[in-house]
C-alpha positions as CSV (number, residue, x, y, z in Angstrom):
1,X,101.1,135.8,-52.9
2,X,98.7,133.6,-51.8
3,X,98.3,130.7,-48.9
4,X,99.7,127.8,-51.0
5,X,102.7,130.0,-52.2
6,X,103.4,131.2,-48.8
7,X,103.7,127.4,-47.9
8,X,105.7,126.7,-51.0
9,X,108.2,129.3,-49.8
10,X,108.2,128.6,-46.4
11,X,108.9,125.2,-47.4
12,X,111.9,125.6,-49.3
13,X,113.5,128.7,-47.1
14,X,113.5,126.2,-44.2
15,X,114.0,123.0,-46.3
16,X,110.9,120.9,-44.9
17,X,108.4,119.4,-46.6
18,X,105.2,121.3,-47.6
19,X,102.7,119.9,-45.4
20,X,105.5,120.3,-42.6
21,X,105.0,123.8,-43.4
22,X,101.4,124.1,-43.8
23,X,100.8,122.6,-40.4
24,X,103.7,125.4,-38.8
25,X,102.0,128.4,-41.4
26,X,97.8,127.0,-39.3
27,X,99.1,126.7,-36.2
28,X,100.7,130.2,-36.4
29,X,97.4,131.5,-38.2
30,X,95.6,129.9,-35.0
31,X,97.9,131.5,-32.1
32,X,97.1,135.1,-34.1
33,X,93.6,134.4,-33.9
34,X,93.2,133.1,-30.3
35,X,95.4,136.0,-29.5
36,X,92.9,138.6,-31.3
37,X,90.1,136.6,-29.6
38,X,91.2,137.5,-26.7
39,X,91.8,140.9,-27.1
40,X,95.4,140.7,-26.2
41,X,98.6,141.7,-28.9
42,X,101.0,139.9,-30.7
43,X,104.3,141.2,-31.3
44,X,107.0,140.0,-33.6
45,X,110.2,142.1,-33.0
46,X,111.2,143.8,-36.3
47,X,108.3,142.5,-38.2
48,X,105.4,144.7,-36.4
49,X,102.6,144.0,-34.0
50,X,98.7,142.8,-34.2
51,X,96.1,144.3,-31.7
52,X,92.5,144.8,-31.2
53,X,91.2,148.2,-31.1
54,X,87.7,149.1,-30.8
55,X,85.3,151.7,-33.0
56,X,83.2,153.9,-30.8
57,X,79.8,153.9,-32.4
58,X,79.3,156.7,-35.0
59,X,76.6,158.6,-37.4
60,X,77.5,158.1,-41.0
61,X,75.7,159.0,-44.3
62,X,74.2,156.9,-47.2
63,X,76.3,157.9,-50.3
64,X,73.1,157.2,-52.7
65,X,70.9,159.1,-50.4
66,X,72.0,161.4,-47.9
67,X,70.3,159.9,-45.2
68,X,72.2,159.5,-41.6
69,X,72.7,156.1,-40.5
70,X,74.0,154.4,-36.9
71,X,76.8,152.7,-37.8
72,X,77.4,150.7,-34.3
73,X,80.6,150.1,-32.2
74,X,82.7,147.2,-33.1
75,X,86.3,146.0,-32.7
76,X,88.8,145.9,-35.4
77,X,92.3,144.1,-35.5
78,X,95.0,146.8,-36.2
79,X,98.8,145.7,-37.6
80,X,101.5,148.3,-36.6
81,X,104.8,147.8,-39.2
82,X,108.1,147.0,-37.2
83,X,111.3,149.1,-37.6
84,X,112.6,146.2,-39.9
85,X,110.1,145.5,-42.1
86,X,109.1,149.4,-42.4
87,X,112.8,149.7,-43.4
88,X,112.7,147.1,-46.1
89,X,109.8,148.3,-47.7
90,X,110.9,151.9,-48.1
């Protein structure tokens, strides 16, 4: 599924019009990203939860080559599955 067919079915599951739910699918896109800006979670009860985590800094290897490389620190957004959703899936 992608972004316009997201819309589509958010549209019709809550009977408003498409660009009613293209503004409501950005704005929730934007809280999710401030949120992760911030470093803080977001949690959606049954559905799972988004945090920041961050990547202590490691020594890899070049596949082609062998050689050891620094790969630095650096945060990365995590998404824990809810009970619900985990449930569904399975």
């Amino acid at each position: 599924m992608n972004k316009n067919e997201l819309i589509t079915h958010i549209a019709e599951a809550s009977d408003i019009s498409k660009e009613e739910a293209s503004r409501a699918l950005d704005g929730f896109i934007s809280a999710v990203t401030d949120t992760m800006e911030k470093g803080d979670s977001l949690t959606l009860t049954g559905f799972g939860t988004f945090s920041v985590s961050e990547r202590a800094a490691r020594v890899g290897r070049n596949p082609q080559t062998g050689n050891a490389i620094n790969i630095p620190a650096k945060k990365v957004v995590k998404f824990k599955v809810g009970k619900n959703l985990a449930d569904i899936v399975m």
